[in-house]
C-alpha positions in Angstrom: 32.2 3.3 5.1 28.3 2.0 5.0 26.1 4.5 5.0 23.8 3.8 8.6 20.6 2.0 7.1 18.1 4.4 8.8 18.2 7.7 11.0 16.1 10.9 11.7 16.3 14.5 10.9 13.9 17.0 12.9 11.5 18.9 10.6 11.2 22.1 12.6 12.5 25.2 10.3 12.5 26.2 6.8 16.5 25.2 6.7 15.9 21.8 8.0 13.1 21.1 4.6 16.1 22.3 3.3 18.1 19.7 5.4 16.0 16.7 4.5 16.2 17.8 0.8 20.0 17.4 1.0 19.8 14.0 3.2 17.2 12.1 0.4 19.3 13.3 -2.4 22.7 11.7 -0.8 20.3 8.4 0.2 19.0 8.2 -3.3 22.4 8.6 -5.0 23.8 6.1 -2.2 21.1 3.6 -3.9 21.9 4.5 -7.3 18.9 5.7 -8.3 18.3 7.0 -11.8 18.4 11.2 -11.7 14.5 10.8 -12.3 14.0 8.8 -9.6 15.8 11.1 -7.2 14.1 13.9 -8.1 11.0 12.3 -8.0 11.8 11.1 -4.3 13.8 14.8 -3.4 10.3 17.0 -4.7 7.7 14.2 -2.4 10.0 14.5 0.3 10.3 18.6 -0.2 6.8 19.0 -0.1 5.6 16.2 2.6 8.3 18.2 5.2 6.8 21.4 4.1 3.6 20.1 5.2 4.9 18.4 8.4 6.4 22.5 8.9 3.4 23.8 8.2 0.1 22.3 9.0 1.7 19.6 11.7 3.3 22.3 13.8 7.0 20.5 12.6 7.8 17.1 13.5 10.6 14.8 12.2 11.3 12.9 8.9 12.9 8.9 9.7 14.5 7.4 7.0 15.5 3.7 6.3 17.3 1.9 3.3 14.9 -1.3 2.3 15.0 -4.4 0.8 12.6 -6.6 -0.4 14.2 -9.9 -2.3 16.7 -8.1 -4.9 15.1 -4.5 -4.8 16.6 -2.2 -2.6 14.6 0.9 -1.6 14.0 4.4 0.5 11.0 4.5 2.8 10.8 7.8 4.4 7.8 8.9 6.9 7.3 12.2 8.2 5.3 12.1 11.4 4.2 15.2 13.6 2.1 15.8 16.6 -0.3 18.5 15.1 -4.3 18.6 14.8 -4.9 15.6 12.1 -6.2 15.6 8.7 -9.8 16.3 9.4 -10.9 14.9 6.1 -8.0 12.0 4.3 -10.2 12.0 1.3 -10.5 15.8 0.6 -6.8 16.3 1.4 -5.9 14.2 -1.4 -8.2 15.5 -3.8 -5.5 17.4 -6.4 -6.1 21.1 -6.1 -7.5 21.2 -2.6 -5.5 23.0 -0.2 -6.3 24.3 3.7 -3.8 26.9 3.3 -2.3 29.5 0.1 -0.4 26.5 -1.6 -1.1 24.7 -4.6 -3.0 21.9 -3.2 -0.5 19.2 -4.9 1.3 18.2 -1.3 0.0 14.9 -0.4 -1.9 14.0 -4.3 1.3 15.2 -5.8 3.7 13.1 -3.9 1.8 10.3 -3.8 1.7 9.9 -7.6 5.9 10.7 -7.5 6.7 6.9 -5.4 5.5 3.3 -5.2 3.9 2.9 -1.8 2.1 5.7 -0.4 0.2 5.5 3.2 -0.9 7.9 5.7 -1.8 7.2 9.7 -3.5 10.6 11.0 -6.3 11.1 13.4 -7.7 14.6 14.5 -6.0 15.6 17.7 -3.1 12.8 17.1 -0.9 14.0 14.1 -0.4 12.7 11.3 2.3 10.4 9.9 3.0 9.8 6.2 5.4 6.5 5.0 6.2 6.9 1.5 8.4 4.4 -0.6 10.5 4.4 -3.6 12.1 1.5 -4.9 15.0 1.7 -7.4 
């Protein structure tokens, strides 16, 4: 059986970061990624739904298997409905945190995939599309 090529998972408790953990690890070794890689894509995706938990109110992560010519891929975004990132720059300054964490969220993943955006506006939430190509 195919695997669907994209889907949703609701970010709204600790279990369901624990949830999307255990979705991008069964994407990524659908893909065949190398055990780096999937780690690599299982910790941004860990901490980017921990922030989506925590500072977005919850939200959802959306998943969808890519292609671009031979190269096949997992773009995940995890979009909320919470107060914004007042300041893009600062937030991904390493070390810099608005709450008791390690300040390595968004600088951390971003340096863990290939494509790395983020769409947030103060009173609109925030939605952050990362990619990983295998």
């Amino acid at each position: 059986m195919t695997p669907p090529s994209e889907g949703h998972l609701p970010v709204a408790s600790e279990t369901d970061i624990v949830l999307a953990r255990q979705q991008v690890r069964k994407l990524t070794q659908e893909l065949k990624f190398s055990l780096v890689d999937q780690t690599k894509m299982i910790t941004a995706a860990s901490e980017l739904a921990r922030n989506t938990l925590i500072y977005g109110g919850g939200g959802a992560m959306e998943w969808s298997l890519v292609h671009n010519g031979v190269r096949s891929g997992l773009r995940l975004s995890f979009v909320d409905q919470g107060p914004g990132i007042p300041d893009l720059d600062l937030a991904l300054k390493d070390g810099w945190t608005s709450g008791g964490g390690l300040g390595m969220g968004l600088s951390g993943s971003k340096r863990l995939v290939n494509e790395f955006e983020i769409d947030t506006a103060v009173g609109r939430g925030t939605r952050v599309t990362i990619t990983r190509w295998k």
